[in-house]
ROKE-655075 format. One record per residue (C-alpha): x, y, z; residue in one letter; residue number from 1. Coordinates in nm, 3 decimals, always signed. Each point is the difference from the previous one (the first is absolute). Example, Ala and Ser with C-alpha at 12.3 -4.5 7.8 and 13.67 -1.06 7.14 Angstrom:
<rs>
((+1.230; -0.450; +0.780); A; 1)
((+0.137; +0.344; -0.066); S; 2)
</rs>
This chain:
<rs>
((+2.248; -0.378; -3.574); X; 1)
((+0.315; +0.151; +0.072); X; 2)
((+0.297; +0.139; -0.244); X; 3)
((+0.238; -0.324; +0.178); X; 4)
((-0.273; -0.250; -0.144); X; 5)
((+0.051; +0.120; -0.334); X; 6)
((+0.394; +0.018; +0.010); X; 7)
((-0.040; -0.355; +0.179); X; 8)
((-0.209; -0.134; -0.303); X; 9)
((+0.216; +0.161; -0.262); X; 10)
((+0.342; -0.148; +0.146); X; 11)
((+0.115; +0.359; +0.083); X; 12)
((+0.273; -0.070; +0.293); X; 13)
((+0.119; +0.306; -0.004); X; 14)
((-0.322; +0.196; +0.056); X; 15)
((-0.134; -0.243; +0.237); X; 16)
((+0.349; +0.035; +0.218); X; 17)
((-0.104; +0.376; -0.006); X; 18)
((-0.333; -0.059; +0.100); X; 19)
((+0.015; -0.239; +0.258); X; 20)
((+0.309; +0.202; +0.133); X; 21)
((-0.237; +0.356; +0.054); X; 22)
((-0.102; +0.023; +0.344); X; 23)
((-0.320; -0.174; +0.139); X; 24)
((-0.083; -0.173; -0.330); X; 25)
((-0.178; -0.332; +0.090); X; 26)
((+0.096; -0.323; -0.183); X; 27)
((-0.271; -0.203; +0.118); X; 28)
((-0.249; +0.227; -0.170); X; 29)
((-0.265; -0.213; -0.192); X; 30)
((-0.179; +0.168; -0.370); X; 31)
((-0.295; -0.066; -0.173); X; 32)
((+0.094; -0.323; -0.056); X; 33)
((+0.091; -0.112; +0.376); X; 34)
((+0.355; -0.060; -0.112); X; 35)
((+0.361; +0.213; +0.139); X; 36)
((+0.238; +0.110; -0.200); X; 37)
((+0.216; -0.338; +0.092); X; 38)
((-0.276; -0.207; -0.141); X; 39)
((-0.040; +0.254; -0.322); X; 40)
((+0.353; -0.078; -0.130); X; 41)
((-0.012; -0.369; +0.081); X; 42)
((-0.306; -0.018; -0.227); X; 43)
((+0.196; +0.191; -0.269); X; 44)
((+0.374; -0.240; +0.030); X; 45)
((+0.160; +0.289; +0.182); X; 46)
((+0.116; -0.281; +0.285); X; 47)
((+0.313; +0.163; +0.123); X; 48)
((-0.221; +0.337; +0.032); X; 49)
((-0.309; -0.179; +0.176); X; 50)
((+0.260; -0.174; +0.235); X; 51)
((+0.198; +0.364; +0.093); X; 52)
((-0.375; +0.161; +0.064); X; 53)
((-0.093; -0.286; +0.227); X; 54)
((+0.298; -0.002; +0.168); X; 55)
((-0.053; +0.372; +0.055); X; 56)
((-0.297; -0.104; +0.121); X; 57)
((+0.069; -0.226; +0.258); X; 58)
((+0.208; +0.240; +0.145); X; 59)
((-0.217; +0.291; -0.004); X; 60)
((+0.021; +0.245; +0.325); X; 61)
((-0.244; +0.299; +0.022); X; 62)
((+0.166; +0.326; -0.018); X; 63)
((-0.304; +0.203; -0.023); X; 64)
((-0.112; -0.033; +0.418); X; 65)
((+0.317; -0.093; +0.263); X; 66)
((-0.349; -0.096; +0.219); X; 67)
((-0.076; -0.288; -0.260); X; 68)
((+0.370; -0.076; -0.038); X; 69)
((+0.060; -0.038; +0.418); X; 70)
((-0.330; -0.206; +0.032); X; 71)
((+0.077; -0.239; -0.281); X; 72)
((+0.325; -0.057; +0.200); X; 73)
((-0.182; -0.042; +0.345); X; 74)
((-0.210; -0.271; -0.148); X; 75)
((+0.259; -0.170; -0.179); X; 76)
((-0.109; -0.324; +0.194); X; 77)
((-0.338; -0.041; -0.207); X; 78)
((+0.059; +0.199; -0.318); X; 79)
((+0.382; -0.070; -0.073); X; 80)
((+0.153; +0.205; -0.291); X; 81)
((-0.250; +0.016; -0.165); X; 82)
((-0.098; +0.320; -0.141); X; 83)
((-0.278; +0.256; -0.013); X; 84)
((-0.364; -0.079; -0.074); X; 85)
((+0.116; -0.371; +0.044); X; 86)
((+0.107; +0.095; +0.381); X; 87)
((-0.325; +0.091; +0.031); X; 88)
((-0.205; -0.359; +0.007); X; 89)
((+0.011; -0.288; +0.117); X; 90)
((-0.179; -0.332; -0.090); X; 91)
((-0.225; -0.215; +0.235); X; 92)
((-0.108; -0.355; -0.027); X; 93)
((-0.388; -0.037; +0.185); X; 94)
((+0.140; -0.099; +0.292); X; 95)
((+0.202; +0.270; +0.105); X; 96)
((-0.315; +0.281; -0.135); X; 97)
((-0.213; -0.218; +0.306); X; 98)
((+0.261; +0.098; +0.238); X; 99)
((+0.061; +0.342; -0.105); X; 100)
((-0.369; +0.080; +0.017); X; 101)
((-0.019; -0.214; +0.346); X; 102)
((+0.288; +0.236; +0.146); X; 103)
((-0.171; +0.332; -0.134); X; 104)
((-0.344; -0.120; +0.144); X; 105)
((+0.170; -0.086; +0.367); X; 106)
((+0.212; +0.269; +0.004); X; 107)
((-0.259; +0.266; -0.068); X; 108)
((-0.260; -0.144; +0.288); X; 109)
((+0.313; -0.034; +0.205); X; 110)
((+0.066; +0.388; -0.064); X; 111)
((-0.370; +0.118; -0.034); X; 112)
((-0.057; -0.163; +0.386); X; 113)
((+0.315; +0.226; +0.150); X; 114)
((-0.114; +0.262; -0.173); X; 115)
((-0.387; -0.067; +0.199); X; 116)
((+0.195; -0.026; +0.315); X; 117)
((+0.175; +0.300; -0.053); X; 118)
((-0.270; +0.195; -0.077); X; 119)
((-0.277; -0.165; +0.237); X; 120)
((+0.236; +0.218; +0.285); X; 121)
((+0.049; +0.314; -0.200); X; 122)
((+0.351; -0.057; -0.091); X; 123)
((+0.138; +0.054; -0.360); X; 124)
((+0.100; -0.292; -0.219); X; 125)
((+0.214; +0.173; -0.289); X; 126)
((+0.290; -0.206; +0.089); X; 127)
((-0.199; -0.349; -0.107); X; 128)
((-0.053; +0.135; -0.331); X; 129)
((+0.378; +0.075; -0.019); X; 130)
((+0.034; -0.380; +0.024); X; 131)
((+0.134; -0.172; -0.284); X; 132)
((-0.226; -0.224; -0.138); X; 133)
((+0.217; -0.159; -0.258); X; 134)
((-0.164; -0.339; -0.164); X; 135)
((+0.147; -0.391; -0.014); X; 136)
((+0.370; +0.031; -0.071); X; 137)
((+0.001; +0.353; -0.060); X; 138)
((+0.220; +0.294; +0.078); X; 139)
((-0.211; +0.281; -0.117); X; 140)
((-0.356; +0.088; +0.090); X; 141)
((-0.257; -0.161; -0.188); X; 142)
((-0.188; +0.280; -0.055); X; 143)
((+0.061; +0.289; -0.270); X; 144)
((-0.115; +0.250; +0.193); X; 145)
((+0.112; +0.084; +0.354); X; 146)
((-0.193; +0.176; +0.274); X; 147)
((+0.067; +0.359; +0.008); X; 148)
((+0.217; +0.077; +0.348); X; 149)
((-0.287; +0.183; +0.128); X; 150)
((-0.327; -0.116; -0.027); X; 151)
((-0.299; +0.189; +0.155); X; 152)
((-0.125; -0.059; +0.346); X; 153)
((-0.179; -0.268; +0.039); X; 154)
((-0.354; +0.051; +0.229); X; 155)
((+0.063; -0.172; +0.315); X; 156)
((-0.375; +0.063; +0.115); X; 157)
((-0.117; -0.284; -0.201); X; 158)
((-0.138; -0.373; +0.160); X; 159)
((+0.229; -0.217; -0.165); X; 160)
((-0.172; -0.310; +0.169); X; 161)
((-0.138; -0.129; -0.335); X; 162)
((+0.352; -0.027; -0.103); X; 163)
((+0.115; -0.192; +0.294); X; 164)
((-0.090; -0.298; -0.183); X; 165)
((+0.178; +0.016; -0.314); X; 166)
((+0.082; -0.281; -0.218); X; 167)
((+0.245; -0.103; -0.255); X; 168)
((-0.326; -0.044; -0.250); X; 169)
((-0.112; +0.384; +0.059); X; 170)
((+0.379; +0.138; +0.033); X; 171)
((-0.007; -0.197; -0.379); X; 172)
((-0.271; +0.222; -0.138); X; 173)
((+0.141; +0.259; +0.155); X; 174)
((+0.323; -0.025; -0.218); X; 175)
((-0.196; -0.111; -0.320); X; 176)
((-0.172; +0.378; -0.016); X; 177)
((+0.332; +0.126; +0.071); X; 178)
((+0.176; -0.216; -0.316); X; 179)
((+0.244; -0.213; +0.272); X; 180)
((+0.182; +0.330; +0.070); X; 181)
((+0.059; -0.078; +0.360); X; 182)
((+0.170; +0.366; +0.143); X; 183)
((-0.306; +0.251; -0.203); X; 184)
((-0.279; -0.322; +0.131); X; 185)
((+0.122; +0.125; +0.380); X; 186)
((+0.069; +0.363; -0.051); X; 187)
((-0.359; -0.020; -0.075); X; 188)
((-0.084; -0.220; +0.293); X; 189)
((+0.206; +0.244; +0.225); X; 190)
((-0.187; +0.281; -0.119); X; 191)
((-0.334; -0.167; +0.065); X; 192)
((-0.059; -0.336; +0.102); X; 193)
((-0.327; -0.053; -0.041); X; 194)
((-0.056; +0.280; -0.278); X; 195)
((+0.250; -0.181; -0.204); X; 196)
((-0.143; -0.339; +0.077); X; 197)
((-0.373; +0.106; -0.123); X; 198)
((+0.180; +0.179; -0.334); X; 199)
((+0.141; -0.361; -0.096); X; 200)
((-0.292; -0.130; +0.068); X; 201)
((+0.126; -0.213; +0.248); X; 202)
((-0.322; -0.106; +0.259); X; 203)
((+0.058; -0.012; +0.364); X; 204)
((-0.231; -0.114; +0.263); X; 205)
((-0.297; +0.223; +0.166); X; 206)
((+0.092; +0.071; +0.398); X; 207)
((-0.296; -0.246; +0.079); X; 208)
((+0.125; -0.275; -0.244); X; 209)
((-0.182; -0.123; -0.333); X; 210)
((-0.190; -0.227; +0.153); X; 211)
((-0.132; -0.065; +0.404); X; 212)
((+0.039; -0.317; +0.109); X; 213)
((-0.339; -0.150; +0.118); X; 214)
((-0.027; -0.232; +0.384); X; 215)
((-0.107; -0.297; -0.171); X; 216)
((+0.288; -0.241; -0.141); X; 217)
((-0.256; -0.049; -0.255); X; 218)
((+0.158; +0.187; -0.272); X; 219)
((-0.176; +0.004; -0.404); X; 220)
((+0.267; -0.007; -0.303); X; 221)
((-0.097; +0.341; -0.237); X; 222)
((+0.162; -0.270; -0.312); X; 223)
((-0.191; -0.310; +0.092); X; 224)
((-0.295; +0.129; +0.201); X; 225)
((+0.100; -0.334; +0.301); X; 226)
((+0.029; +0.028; +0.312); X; 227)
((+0.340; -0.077; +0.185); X; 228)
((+0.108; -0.059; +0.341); X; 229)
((+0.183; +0.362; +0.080); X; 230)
((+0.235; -0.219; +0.198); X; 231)
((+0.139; -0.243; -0.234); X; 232)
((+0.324; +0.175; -0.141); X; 233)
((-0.047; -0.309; -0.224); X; 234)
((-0.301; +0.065; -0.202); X; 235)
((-0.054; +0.388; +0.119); X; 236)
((+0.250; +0.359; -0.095); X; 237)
((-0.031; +0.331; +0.124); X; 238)
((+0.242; +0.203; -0.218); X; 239)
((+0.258; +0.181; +0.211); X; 240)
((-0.061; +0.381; -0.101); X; 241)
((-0.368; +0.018; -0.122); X; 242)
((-0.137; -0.296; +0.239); X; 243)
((-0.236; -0.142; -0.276); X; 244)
((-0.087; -0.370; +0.043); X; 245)
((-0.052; -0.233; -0.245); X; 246)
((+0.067; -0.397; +0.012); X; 247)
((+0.372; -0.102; -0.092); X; 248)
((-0.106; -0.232; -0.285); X; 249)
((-0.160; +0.289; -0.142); X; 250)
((+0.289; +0.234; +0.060); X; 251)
((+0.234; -0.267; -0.169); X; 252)
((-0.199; -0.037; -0.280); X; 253)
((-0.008; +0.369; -0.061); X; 254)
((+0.411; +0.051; +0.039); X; 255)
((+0.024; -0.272; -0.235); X; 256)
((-0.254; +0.148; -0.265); X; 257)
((+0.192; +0.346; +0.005); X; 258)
((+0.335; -0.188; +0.010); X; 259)
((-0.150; -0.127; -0.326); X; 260)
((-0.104; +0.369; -0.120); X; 261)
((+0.380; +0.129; +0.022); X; 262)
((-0.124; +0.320; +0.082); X; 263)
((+0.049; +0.095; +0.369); X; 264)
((+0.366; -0.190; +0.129); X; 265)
((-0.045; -0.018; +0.384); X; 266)
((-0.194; +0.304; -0.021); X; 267)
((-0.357; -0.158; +0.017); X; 268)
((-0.309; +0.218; +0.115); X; 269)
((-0.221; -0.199; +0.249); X; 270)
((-0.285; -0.146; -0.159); X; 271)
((-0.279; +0.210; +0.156); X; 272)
((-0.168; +0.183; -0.278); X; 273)
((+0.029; +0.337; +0.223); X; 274)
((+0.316; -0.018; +0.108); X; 275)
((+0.363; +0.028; -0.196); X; 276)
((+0.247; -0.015; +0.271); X; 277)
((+0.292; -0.242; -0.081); X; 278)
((+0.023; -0.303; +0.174); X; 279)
((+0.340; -0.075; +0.209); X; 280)
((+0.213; -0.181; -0.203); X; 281)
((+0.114; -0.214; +0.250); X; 282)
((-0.352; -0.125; +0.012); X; 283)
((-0.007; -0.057; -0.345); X; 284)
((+0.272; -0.234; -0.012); X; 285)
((-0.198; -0.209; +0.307); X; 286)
((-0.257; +0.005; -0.202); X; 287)
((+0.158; -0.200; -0.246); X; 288)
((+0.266; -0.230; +0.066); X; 289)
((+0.027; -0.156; -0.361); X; 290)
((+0.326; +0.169; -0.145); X; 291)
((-0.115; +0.008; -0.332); X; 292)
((-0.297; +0.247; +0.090); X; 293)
((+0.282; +0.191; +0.181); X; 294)
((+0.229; +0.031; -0.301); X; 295)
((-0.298; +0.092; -0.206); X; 296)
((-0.042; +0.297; +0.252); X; 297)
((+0.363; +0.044; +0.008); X; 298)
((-0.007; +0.021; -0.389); X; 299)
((-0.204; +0.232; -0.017); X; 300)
((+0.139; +0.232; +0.259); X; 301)
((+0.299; +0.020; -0.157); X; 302)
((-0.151; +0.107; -0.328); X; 303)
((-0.219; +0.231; +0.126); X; 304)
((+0.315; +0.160; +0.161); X; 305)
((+0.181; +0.017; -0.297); X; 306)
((-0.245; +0.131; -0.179); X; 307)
((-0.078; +0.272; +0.231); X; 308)
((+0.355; +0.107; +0.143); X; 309)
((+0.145; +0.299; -0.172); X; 310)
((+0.325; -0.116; +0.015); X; 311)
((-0.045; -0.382; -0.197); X; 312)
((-0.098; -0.108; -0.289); X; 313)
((-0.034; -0.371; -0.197); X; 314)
((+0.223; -0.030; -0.261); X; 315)
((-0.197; -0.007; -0.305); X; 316)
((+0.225; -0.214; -0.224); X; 317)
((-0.137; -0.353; -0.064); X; 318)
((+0.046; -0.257; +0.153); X; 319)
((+0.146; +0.200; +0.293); X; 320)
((-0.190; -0.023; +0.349); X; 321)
((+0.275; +0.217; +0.196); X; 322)
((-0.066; +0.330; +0.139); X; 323)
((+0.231; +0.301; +0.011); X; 324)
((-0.022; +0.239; +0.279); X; 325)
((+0.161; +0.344; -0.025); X; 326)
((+0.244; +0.124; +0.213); X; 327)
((+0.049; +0.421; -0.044); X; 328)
((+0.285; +0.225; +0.112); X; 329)
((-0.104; +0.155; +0.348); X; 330)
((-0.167; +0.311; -0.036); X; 331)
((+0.077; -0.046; -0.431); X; 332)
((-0.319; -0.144; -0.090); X; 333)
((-0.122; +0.302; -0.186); X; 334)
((+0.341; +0.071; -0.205); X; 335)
((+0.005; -0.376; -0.182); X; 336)
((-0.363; -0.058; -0.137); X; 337)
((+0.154; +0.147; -0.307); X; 338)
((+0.261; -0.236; +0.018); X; 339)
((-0.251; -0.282; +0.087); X; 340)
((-0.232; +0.113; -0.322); X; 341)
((+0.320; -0.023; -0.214); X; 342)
((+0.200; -0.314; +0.124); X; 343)
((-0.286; -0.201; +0.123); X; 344)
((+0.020; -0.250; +0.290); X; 345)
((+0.197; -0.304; +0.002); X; 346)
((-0.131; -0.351; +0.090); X; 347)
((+0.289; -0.288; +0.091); X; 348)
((+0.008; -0.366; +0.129); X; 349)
((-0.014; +0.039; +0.372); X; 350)
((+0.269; -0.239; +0.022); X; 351)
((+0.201; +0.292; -0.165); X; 352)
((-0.063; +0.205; +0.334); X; 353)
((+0.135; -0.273; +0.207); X; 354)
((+0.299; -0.069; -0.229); X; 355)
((+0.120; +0.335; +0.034); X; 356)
((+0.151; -0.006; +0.318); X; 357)
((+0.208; -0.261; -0.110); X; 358)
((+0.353; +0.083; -0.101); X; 359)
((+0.006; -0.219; -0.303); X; 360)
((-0.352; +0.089; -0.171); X; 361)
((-0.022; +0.133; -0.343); X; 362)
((-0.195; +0.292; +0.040); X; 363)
((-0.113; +0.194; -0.332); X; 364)
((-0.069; +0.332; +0.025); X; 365)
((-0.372; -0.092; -0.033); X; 366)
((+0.004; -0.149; +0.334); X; 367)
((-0.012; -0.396; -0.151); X; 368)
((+0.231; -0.265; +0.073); X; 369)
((+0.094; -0.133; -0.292); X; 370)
((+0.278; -0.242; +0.018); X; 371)
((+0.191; +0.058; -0.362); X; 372)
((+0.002; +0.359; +0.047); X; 373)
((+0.354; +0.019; +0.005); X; 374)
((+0.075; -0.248; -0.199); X; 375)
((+0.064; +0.104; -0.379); X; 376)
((+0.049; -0.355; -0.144); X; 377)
((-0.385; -0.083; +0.138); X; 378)
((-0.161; +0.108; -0.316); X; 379)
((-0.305; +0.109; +0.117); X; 380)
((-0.196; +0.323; +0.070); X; 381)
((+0.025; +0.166; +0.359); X; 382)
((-0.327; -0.084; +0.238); X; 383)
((-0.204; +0.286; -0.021); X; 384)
((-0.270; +0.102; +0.259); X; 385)
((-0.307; +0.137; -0.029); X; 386)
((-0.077; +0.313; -0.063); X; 387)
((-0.366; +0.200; +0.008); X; 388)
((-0.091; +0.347; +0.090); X; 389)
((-0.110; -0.004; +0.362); X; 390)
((-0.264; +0.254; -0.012); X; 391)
((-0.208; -0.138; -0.258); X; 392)
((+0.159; -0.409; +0.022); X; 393)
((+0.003; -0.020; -0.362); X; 394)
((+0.325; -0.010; -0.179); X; 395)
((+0.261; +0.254; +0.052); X; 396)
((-0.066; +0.331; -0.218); X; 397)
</rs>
């Protein structure tokens, strides 16, 4: 708790004008209690006090880092005026978590297939990790931690043909050891492809594939123990990257049961019992054509995402499904987990994200439209958003 809580609870206006005056003191500071000094002397009747700290509030501008101050101004488009840790995060309805995990996925096999080409010819590929790899409606990279500017060299004597087949499914796993941070996932690819692909446990294919494929079109299902005509793409499967076979009613039937299970997404292992290489996703989704087993996997995708990316979290508050990615300073990440740990992160409508680009949106210096803001004849409280410490996603402390 800091000394402008207690002059805020008391009613001191003079001392808090001191306070809040000293240079780099932070009015959006949370205590014990998860409350700011604005919301301290509103509880205690100090109204025209409360109202001069949030208006201080709202127009907060970082003195402490120029670097913070320019890049708050850069992105001005998706954070608006709004002021440090708030800047910071951003909320997300379901739909647009599926599409920033969808981007990360395709743009890291997009990137970790140049970076195979490159180095298949013994040429260097530092300049695709220099890519920005910035998520869904984002200006900044997505990941905390950026590549250093000179990685080692990679070994270019290495067969990379077990990687020549890579799939969104494996590139998946691949991100999921490295917590969805997509620029340290390929630094480490760069370094060594398949060293790095073996650390996240990520199985590829043999050279002489998983399984040889016999003369006969005879062919036995391992699930069912029948035998299938080899030829019929109707009732037979040979899954693209480990070439097991099974029957496609039992392959549907096992898609559905893990769709039911929550626990993989699209990232299903193949149903041999000696083999864990994903299947394609692609043939996942033939596999099923009923879109409520593919919302199920798409459900649980997205949760396993957010659960595992470094950079979201769920908003614990009840009753609140939205999620609230975080959005650091370039190159700052290390100087504001002391901030983060004080203020806590901030969970708003997402509408409020969308209504801040236009001109006539109330905007509080939360980040929530709320319409009455403004409006001192309303008689009701400001909209507050939610706040929660983002290392531990229990409230703020």
């Amino acid at each position: 708790r800091t000394p402008l809580h207690y002059s805020a609870a008391f009613g001191r206006t003079d001392m808090s004008v001191n306070f809040y005056n000293a240079f780099g003191t932070l009015l959006t500071i949370v205590d014990g209690f998860s409350r700011t000094p604005a919301e301290w002397a509103a509880l205690h009747g100090h109204n025209a006090l409360a109202a001069q700290l949030e208006a201080r509030a709202l127009l907060y501008m970082d003195p402490l880092d120029m670097d913070l101050l320019e890049e708050s101004l850069e992105n001005q488009q998706n954070s608006g005026s709004l002021s440090p840790p708030f800047a910071w995060f951003t909320t997300f309805a379901m739909d647009r978590v599926q599409k920033e995990r969808s981007f990360r996925v395709k743009a890291s096999l997009d990137r970790m297939q140049k970076i195979l080409a490159r180095l298949s010819v013994g040429e260097s590929a530092l300049d695709i990790l220099k890519t920005n790899s910035s998520g869904e409606n984002s200006q900044q990279d997505n990941t905390p931690n950026p590549p250093p500017s000179t990685p080692p060299s990679p070994n270019t004597n290495q067969d990379y043909s077990s990687l020549s087949t890579l799939t969104e499914s494996q590139v998946a796993e691949f991100l999921i050891y490295h917590e969805w941070e997509v620029n340290k996932a390929l630094t480490a690819f760069y370094e060594d492809p398949i060293g790095s692909m073996k650390k996240a446990r990520v199985t590829l294919p043999s050279k002489g594939k998983a399984e040889s494929k016999n003369d006969d079109k005879t062919r036995t299902c391992l699930i069912c123990c029948d035998e299938y005509d080899a030829t019929n793409k109707e009732e037979w499967c040979d899954l693209d990257i480990c070439e097991h076979g099974f029957c496609v009613e039992c392959l549907g039937d096992y898609v559905r049961d893990c769709a039911k299970g929550r626990q993989y997404g699209f990232c299903l292992p193949c149903p041999h019992h000696e083999c864990t290489i994903a299947m394609s996703q692609s043939q996942v989704s033939d596999l099923i054509p009923a879109d409520d087993v593919k919302q199920q996997l798409a459900e649980a995708a997205n949760n396993n995402f957010v659960v595992q990316a470094r950079d979201f979290r769920f908003c614990p508050h009840p009753g609140c499904d939205n999620v609230v990615k975080f959005i650091p300073p370039k190159n700052k990440s290390g100087q504001i987990h002391g901030i983060l740990s004080a203020s806590g992160a901030v969970c708003c409508s997402p509408e409020s994200h969308v209504m801040r680009k236009e001109e006539s949106a109330f905007i509080t210096y939360e980040g929530m439209y709320d319409p009455n803001y403004f409006d001192c004849q309303a008689g009701t409280k400001p909209l507050r958003a939610h706040r929660f410490c983002f290392h531990c996603v229990e409230g703020a402390h």
